[in-house]
C-alpha positions, -999 to 999 in steps of 0.1 A, spaced: -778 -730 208 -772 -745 246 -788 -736 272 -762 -715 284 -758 -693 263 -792 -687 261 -790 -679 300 -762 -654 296 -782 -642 269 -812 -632 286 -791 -618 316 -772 -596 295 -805 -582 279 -821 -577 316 -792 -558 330 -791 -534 296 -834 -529 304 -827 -521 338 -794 -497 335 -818 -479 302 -851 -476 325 -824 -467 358 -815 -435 334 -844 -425 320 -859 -417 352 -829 -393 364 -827 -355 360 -796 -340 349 -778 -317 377 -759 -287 363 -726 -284 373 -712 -256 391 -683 -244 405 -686 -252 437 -664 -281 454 -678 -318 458 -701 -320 484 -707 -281 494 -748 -275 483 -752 -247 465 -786 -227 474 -806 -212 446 -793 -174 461 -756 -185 457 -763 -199 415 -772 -164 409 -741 -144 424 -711 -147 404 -682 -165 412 -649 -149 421 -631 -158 393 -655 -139 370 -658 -111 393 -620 -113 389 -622 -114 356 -648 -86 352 -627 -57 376 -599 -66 357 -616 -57 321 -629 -25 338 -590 -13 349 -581 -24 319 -606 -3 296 -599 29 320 -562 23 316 -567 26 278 -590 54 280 -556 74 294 -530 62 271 -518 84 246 -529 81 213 -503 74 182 -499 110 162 -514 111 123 -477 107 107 -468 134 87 -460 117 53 -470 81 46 -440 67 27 -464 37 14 -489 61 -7 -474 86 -36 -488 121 -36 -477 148 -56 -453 172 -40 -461 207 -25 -440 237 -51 -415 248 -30 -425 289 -25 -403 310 -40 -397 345 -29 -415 375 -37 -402 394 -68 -393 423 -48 -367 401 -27 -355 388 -61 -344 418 -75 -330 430 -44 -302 402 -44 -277 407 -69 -270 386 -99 -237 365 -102 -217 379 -131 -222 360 -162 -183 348 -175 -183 339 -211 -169 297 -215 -159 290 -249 -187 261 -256 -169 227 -248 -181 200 -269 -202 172 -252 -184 146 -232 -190 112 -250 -208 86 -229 -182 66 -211 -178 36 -232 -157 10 -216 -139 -21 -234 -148 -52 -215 -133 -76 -233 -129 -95 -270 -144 -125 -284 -128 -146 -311 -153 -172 -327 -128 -198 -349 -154 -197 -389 -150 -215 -420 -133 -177 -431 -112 -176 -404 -112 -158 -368 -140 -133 -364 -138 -106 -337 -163 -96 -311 -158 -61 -294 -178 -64 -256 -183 -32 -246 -202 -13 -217 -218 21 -215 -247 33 -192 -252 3 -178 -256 -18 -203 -234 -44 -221 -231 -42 -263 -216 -72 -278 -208 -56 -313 -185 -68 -348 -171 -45 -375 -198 -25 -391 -224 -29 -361 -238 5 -344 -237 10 -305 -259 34 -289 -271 49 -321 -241 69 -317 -210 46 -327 -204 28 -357 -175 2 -349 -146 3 -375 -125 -24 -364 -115 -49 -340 -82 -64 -331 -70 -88 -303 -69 -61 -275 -83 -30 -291 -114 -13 -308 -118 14 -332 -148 34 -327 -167 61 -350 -186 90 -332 -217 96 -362 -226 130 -348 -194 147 -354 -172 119 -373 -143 118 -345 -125 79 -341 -128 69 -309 -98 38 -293 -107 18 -268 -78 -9 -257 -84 -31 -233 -69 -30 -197 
């Protein structure tokens, strides 16, 4: 090692003793909000400062404000819970019989509509036997893809399938039923 380094060696480590003995002797000042250079008496460190005084009247106008607001109503139904329904009151017998009844008319009984059963469209699958028929068909909603012999609904039995037409029979009371397609 030369000798100079060994001299800017040994100053380094003197100036890092002096600057660690220079700061072990100081005591910390707190910091206020005061500008540089005003003093700040030990009377003033225990008022508060404007801002928070600011701060604090403003918190109390605040809290009074909300005091006087109007509070949000209990709403009458809550549409994210399910309860059960109040019976709707029905009137008292005595207003019952007092209102006349609407003349019964005797109606011949008309057989049940069947379910609307729509023809959506035909399949054709090319088979080792030849061409074989898929009816599509639509009723409540749902689609039914159904061949010769297949039941729909429990209710149908499907007789036969052509290019644009289905034959349909009704199992309760044995009526055909034709569906062509649009």
């Amino acid at each position: 090692m030369t000798s100079s380094r060994v001299a800017v060696l040994t100053g380094g480590v003197a100036v890092l003793a002096a600057w660690l003995s220079s700061a072990a002797g100081t005591v910390p000042v707190p910091v206020s909000d005061s500008p540089i250079g005003v003093g700040v008496t030990p009377a003033q460190s225990l008022t508060p400062a404007p801002a928070r005084l600011d701060l604090e009247r403003e918190v109390a106008r605040l809290s009074a404000w909300l005091e006087k607001a109007p509070r949000p109503r209990e709403p009458a139904r809550n549409p994210f819970t399910l309860t059960a329904r109040t019976p709707a009151t029905s009137p008292p017998p005595s207003e019952m019989a007092a209102t006349p009844a609407p003349a019964l008319s005797v109606v011949d009984s008309v057989a049940p509509e069947p379910p609307a059963v729509l023809l959506a469209g035909i399949g054709i699958e090319r088979t080792s036997d030849g061409r074989r028929r898929t009816a599509i068909l639509s009723a409540d909603g749902r689609v039914f893809l159904a061949r010769v012999g297949d039941e729909v609904m429990g209710r149908f039995q499907v007789r036969g399938v052509t290019d644009d037409a289905v034959e349909l029979l009704d199992l309760r009371d044995g009526t055909p039923l034709r569906l062509t397609l649009p």
